[in-house]
N, C-alpha and C positions, 0 to 999 in steps of 0.2 A: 454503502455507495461511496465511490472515492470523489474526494476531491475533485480530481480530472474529471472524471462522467458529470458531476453534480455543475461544473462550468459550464461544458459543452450544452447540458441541457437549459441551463440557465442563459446561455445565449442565443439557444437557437430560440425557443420559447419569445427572449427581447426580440428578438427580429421577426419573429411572427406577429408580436406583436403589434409592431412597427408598421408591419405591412398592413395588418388589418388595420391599426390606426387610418391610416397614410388611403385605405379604400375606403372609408366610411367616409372621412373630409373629402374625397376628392368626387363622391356619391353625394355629397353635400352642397360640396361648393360649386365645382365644375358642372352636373349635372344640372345641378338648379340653375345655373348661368345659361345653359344649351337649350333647357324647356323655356325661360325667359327668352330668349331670342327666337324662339319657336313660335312660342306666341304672338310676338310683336307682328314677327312674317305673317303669322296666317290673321292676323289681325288688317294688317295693310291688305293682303290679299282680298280678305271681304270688303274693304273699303273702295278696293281698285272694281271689286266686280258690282259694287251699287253705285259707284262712279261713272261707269258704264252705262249702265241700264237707263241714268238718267243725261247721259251726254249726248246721245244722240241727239235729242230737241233742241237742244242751244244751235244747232242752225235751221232745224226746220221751218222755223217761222222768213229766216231769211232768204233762203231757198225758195220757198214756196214766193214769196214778194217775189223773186226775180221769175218766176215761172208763168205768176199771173197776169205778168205785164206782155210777158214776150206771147202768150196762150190768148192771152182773155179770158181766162178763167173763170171770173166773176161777170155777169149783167145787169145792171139794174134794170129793173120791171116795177111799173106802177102798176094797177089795177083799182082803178077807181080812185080813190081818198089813198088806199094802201100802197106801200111801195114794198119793195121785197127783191132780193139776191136773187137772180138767177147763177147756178152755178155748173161751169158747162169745166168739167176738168176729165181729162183723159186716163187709161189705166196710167202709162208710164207716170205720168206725174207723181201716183199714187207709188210705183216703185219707188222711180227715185227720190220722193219724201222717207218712204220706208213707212208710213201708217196706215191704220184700214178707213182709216173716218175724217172726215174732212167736214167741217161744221161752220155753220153761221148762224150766232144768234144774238138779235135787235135787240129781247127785252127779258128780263127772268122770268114773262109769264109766257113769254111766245114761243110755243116748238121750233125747234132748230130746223136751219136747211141747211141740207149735203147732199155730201153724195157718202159712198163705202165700197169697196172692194175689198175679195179674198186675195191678197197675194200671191198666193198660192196656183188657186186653179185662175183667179181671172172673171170672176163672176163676180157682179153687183150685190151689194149687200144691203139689207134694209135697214134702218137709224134700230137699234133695241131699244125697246119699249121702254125699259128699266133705265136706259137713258135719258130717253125726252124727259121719263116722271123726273128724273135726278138734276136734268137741268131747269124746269118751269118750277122746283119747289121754291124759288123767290131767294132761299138764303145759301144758295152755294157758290162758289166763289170765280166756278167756273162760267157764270152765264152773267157777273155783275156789268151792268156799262163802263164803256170809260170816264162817264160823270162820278160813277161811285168808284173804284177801282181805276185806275190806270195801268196798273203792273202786271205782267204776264206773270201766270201762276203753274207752273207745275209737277204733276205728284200722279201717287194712285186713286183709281178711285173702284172701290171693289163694291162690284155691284150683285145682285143675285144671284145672276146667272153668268157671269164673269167680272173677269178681273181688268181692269184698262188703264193704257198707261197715258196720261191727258198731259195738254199744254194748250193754255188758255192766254192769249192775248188782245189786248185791243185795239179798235181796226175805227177810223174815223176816213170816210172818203165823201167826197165833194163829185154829186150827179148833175144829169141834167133837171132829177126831177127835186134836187136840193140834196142838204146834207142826210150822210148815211153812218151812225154808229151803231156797233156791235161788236162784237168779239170774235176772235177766229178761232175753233178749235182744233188741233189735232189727238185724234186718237189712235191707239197701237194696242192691241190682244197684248195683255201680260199672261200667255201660254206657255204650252213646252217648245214651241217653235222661237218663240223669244228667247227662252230660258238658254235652249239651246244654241244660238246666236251669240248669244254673251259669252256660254262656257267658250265656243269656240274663236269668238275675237279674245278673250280674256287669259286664254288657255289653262279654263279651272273647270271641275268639276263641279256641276252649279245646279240646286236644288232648289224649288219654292214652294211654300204652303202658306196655307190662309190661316188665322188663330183663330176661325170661324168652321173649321174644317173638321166632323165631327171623325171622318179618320185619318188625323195627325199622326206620323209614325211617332214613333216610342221617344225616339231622341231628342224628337223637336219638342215632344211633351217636355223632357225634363228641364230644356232650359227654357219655356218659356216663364217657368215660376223666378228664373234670374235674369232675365232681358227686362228694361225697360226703359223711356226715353233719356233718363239720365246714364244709362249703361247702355248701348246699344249693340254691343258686340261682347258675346261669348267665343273663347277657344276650349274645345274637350278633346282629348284626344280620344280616337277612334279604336287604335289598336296599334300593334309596336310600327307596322308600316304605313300610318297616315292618319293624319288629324283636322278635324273639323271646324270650320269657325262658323257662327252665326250672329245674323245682324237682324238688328228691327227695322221694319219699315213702315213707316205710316204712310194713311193716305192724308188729301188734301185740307183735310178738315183737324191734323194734326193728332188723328188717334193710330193706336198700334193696328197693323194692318194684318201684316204679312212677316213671313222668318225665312229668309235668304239663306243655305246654308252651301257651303264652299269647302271642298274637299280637298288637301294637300297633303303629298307625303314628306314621310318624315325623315327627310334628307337629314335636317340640322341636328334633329337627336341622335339619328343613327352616327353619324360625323362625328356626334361626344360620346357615344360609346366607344365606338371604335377608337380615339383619342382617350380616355379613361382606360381599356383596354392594354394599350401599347405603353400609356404610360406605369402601368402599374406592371407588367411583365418587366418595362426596362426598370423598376425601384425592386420588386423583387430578384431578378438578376442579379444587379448590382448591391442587394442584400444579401445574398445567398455569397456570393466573391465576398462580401467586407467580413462578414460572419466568418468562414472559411480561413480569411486570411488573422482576425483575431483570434481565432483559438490558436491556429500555430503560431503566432506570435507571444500569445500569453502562456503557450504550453512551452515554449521555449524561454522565453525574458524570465519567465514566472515560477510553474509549476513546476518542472525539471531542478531548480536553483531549490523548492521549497524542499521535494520528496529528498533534495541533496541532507539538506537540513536537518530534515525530521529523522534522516538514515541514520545520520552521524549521532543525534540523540541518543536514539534508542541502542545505538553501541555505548554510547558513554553508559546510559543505566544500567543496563545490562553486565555491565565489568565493572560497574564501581568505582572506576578510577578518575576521578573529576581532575585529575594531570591534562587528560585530553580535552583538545578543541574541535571545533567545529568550523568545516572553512569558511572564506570569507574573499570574496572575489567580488569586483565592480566597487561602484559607488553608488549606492542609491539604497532604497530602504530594504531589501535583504542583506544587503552586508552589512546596516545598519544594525538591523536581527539577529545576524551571525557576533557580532562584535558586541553586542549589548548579552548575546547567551554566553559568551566565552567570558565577561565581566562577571555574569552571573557563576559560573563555572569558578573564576578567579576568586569573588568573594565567599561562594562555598567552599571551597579548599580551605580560604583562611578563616571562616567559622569552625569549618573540623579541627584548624589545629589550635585554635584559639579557645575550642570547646575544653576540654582539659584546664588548659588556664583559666576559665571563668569557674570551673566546679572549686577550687582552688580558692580565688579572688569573691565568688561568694560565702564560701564560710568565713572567710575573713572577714569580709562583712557581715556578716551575723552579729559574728563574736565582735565585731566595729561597733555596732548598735548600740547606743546608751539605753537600751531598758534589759529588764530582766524578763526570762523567756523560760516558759515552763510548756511541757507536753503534756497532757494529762486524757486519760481514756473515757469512756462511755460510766465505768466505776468510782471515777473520783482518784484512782491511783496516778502520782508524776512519775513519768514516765520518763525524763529527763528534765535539765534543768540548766539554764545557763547563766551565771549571777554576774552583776557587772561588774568588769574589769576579771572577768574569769570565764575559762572554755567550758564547754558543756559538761558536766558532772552526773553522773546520776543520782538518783533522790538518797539513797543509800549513803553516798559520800559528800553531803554537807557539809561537815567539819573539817578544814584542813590548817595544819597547822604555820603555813606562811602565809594565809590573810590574816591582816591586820587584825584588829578586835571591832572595829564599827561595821566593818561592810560586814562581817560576819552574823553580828547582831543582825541588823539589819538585813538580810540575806535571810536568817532562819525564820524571822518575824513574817517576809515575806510569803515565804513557803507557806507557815502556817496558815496566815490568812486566806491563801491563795486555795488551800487544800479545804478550807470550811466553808469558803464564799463562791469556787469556780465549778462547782459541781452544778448547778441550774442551770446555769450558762452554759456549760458546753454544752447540756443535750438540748438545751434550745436550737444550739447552733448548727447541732447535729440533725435536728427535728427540720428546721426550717432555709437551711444552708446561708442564712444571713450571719455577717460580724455583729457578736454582742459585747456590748461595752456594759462596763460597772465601773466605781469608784467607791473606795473606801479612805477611811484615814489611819495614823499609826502616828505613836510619837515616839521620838527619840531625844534623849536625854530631855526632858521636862517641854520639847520642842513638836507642835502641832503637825504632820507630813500629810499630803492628798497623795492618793497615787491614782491613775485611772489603769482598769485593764479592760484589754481588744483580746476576742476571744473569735478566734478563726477553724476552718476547719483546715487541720493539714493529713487527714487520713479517712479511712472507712469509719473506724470506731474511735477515733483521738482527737483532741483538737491542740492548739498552738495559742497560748497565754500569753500575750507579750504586757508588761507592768512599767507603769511609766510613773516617774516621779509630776506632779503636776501643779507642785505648790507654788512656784513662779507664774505660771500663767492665773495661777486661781486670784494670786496677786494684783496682776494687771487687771485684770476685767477687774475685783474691787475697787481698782483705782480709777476703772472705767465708770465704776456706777457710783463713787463717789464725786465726778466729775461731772456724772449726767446731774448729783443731787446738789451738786455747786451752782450747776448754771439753771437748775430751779430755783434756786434761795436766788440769783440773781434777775429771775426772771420775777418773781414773788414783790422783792423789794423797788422793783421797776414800776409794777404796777400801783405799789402800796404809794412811792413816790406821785406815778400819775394821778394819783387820788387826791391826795396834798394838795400838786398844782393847781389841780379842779375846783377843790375848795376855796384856794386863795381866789383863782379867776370870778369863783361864783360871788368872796363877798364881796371884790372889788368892784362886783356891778351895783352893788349896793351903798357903796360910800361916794359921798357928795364931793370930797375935800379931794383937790385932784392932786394935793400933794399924798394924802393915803390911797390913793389909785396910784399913782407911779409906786410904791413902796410895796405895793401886792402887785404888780405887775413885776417889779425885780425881785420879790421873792420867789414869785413863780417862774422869772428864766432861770435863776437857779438851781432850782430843785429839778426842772427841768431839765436842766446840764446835768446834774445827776443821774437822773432816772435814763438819758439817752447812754448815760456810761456803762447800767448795766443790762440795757436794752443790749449795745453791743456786744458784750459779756455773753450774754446769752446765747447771742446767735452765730460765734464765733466758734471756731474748730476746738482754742484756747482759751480755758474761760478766766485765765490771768492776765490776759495782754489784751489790750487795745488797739485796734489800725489806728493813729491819731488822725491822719488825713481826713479819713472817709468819719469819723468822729467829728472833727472840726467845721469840715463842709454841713454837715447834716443840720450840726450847733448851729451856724450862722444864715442857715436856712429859714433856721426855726425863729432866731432874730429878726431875718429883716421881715418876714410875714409877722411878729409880733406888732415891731414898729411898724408896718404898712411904708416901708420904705422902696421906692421901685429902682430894678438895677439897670436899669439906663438911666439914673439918675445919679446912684451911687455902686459904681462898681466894687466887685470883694474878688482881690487878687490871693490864691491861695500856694504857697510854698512847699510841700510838707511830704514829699512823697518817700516812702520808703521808713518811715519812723514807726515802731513799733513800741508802744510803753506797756508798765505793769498797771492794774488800777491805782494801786496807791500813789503812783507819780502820773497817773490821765487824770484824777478827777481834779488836784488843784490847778492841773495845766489849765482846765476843761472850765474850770470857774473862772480863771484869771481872764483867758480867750474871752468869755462869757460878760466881764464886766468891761473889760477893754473898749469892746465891740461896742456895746451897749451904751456906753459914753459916749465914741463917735456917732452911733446913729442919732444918740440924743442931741450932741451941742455942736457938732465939728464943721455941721454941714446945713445952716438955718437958713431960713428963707427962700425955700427950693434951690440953694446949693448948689452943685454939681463936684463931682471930686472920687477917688478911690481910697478904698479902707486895704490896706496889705497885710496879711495872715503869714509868716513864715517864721520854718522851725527847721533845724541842720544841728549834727552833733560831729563832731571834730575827734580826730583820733585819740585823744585823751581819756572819752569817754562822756565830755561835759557838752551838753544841750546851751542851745544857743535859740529864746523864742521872741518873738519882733510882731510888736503888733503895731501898725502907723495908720497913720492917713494924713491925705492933704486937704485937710479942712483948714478951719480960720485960725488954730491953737490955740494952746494957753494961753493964758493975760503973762507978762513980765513976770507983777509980782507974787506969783501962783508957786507957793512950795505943794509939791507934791507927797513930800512927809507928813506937813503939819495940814494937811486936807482936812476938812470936819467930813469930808463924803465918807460914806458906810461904805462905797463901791473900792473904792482905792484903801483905805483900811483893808478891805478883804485881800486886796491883791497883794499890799506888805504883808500883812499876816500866812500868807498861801506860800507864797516868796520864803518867808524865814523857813515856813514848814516844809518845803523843798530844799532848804538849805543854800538858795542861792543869793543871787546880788539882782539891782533894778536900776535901770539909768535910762534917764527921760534926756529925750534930744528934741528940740523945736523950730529945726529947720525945714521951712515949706509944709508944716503942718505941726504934726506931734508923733513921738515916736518911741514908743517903752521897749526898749532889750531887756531881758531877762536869761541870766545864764546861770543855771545847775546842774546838778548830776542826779541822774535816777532813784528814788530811794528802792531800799531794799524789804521783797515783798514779804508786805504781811500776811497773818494769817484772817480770812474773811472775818469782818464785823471789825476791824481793830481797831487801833487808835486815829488811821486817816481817815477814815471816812465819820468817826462820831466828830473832830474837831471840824473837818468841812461842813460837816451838816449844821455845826452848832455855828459856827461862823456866816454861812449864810443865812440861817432863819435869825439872827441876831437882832434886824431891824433893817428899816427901809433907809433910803440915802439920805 
């Protein structure tokens, strides 16, 4: 299937899809919108036809007042102790009220008096039995006086043998034979003759049954199980030309009576089909044109430019001759294609001619290689052989007479080894297509040689030997693990030191004499200064040098928590960034800082003091260290030689001083201030002379 077909059908497909999308939302939306307004309509409609039914009465009672006055309608009549309505009213009355029953009744136990007429033919009617009982049962709401009741009441009232539509008001009038209350009732047949009056003043199709009606058609059954007085209206549709709504109706006493049901067609739905209809003819239309007009668009922009492409391809393979292009017309992403094939086109040309010169610049490389390179078969036989600083040779011609005499040596020793130790290896490598390595040793002239060799596969049956000299690197790594075993010994003698400390701290908790507490307390910042030097040691990349900064801060850390001195009381300004020393010139730096420090915390700064201790160290292009320890405490006394001190603290710092080889000068302006300037000594070998003379110097004795 081509390209072209596989669009077309790929298009037209989206657009089908589209359309179906486009009819199911519009089935969704639009339609459920059309049956929502459907409903509301035949909703209001049943509302307008039980609006009806009951509207009429709201003037009967006033009617009927003006009829009786201008008529006489009523008489009062005593008869002994009793009084009682005479009621003298005409048919027309009875028309133009519009009801068959015309009632008056004094008390809820006393039968009613009226009169009744059929509408219809004209004939007098007699009160139903089923009435009187309905009005003398004492609790209905139609017969209450106006002492109990004052409000006119009206509703249904379904009786056994019919159905009646009542309106009950109360009637107070002033006789001759004294006052008269009672109630007025109008009654009206809720028949088909009614029903039919309403369809036709309402202009609906209007239906009624009783929920007492043992044959209910079928529909009213169904929705009587979803009417009730908190829902009083269902809409069902009927069928696609008209739909039904239905309403509950109670009677007077406020229970479900009757199911009202009102017949309309289905204007509004049909109105959204036929709109769903037209609209979807006009998106499909206008789908069918946009489709149409894309494919010749895209078979022109596109496909036509592509099959251009692919043409002119298939002639470049075809003839081999990567000379040729492929056109390239427009701007946009096919000539983009065309111009990225012709780059490709351009860089295969110059891989072909470049090919040549790389089979060339690779042997060169070979023979570049600094190892030696042997070829050897599935037998053990070298099959070639390339010795360094020499082109490939075969195993046959080993000996030539213009290399020198070493590499030759060494070249045949090679071989040999190579020829008794490469055989397992290659058929491993041949077994399992992984590089195998080995390593052997050989010496030359009384002198220990590694060499490692990489055992590759470069054939069916052969493999590719390459032999590397390795005794330099075997070098470094031992200098590696003689480095890792340095900065064990420095980590050993950290601990051994922290044990010291320990000890002295534990007996100084035991001596009374606070001058031998201060003198184990400076034996133990000491040796502490120590043991932080090869704490660092340890954890440093170089386990000869020292950061002295981050050494220094650490040290004076460790001070003023020894002292319990707080530094918003006495600030420690430090100098020192960028200084790196060897241990033999950090550990007496590391003592001297250590005693300096230690003296200001002790005397410089009494009696909650306040003041700053300065730590700085700078080295001058000379080479020579420049270290400064001050503070602005209370200083010296005047006549305080700092040589002839009996303090053990300042003995240690000349003694450190000389062993650095440098000079010491105390200034005591605005405090106290020792410069100290030397030059780094040169490092010893671990355990040497500096560190037995500092250790012996500080554990020497207290201040």
């Amino acid at each position: 299937m081509t390209l072209r077909v596989k669009l077309v059908m790929l298009t037209c497909l989206m657009f089908a899809a589209a359309c179906a999308m486009m009819f199911m939302v519009s089935q969704t939306i639009l339609m459920t919108r059309f049956e929502e307004l459907e409903e509301k309509d035949t909703t209001r409609n049943v509302q307008r036809a039980v609006s009806a039914l009951y509207g009429d009465f709201s003037t009967v009672s006033i009617e009927f007042s003006s009829l009786m006055l201008e008529r006489e309608a009523f008489a009062m009549v005593q008869d002994g102790e009793e009084m009682y309505m005479k009621m003298v009213v005409s048919q027309p009355t009875f028309d133009t009220l519009g009801v068959n029953y015309i009632l008056f009744v004094t008390s809820p136990r006393t039968p009613p008096q009226g009169m009744g007429f059929d509408l219809e033919t004209g004939e007098a009617l007699p009160i139903p039995a089923t009435l009187v009982r309905e009005l003398t049962t004492g609790d209905c709401p139609l017969s209450q006086p106006p002492a109990v009741s004052d409000s006119s009441v009206t509703g249904i009232l379904a009786l056994q043998d019919n159905t009646l539509l009542v309106q009950s008001y109360p009637l107070v009038a002033d006789t001759d034979f004294g006052p008269l209350e009672g109630r007025v009732l109008f009654v009206r047949f809720l028949d088909d003759t009614e029903i039919a009056r309403l369809a036709e003043q309402t202009h609906l199709s209007l239906s009624l049954t009783r929920l007492d009606n043992p044959d209910m058609p079928g529909d009213f059954r169904e929705v009587e199980a979803v009417l009730s007085v908190e829902a009083p209206t269902v809409v069902s549709p009927l069928n696609s030309d008209s739909a039904a709504g239905y309403g509950l109706l109670t009677d007077i006493y406020g229970d479900p009576a009757l199911i009202m049901k009102a017949e309309v067609p289905r204007d509004i739905y049909r109105e959204g089909q036929t709109t769903v209809i037209w609209l979807m003819v006009f998106l499909m239309t206008v789908s069918v044109v946009f489709a149409l007009v894309t494919i010749l668009l895209i078979n022109r922009l596109l496909l036509a430019r592509l099959f251009t492409v692919s043409s002119s391809i298939s002639k470049i393979r075809g003839s081999g001759d990567l000379s040729k292009r492929v056109p390239e017309h427009g701007k946009d992403e096919l000539s983009d294609l065309g111009a990225n094939i012709n780059g490709m086109l351009s860089s295969l040309q110059q891989s072909q001619r470049e090919f040549l010169q790389s089979e060339a610049q690779n042997t060169a490389l070979v023979n570049a290689i600094p190892d030696t390179m042997f070829r050897m078969n599935k037998n053990g036989v070298l099959l070639d052989a390339k010795a360094i600083g020499r082109g490939n040779k075969k195993p046959g011609l080993r000996r030539h007479s213009h290399v020198d005499r070493k590499p030759s040596i060494e070249y045949e020793m090679l071989s040999i080894e190579v020829e008794q130790r490469g055989l397992p290896h290659v058929l491993r490598a041949l077994e399992t297509g992984e590089t195998q390595v080995f390593e052997f040793p050989l010496t030359f002239d009384h002198t220990a040689t590694n060499y490692e060799a990489r055992v590759a596969i470069s054939g069916r049956d052969e493999a590719l030997i390459m032999v590397r000299n390795i005794t330099e690197r075997r070098e470094v790594e031992d200098a590696r693990k003689k480095e890792v075993l340095l900065k064990e010994i420095h980590h050993r003698v950290k601990n051994n030191l922290q044990v010291i400390s320990s000890l002295l701290y534990l007996q100084s908790k035991r001596v009374d004499d606070q001058r031998l507490m201060e003198m184990f307390n400076e034996s133990s910042n000491r040796i502490k200064s120590m043991s932080l030097i090869h704490q660092k040691l340890y954890q440093s990349q170089n386990a000869a040098t020292v950061d002295f900064a981050e050494y220094i801060r650490d040290l004076t850390d460790a001070l003023f928590t020894s002292y319990g001195v707080r530094r918003d009381m006495v600030r420690l300004t430090q100098q020192i960034d960028g200084i790196i020393l060897n241990v033999d010139t950090a550990i007496p730096c590391g003592l001297i800082v250590n005693e300096l420090v230690s003296n200001s915390l002790k005397y410089a700064f009494p009696d909650g003091k306040q003041g700053q201790i300065v730590v700085t160290m700078r080295k001058d292009g000379g080479g020579r260290f420049t270290l400064v320890v001050s503070d602005t405490g209370i200083g010296l006394p005047r006549d305080f030689d700092h040589r002839e001190s009996p303090s053990l603290g300042l003995k240690l710092v000349h003694s450190l001083v000389e062993q650095l080889g440098g000079t010491i000068e105390v200034y005591r302006q605005g405090g106290t201030e020792f410069r100290i300037t030397f030059r780094e000594i040169k490092q010893q070998p671990p355990g040497g002379n500096g560190d037995a003379v500092v250790a012996s110097q500080a554990a020497a004795g207290g201040r």
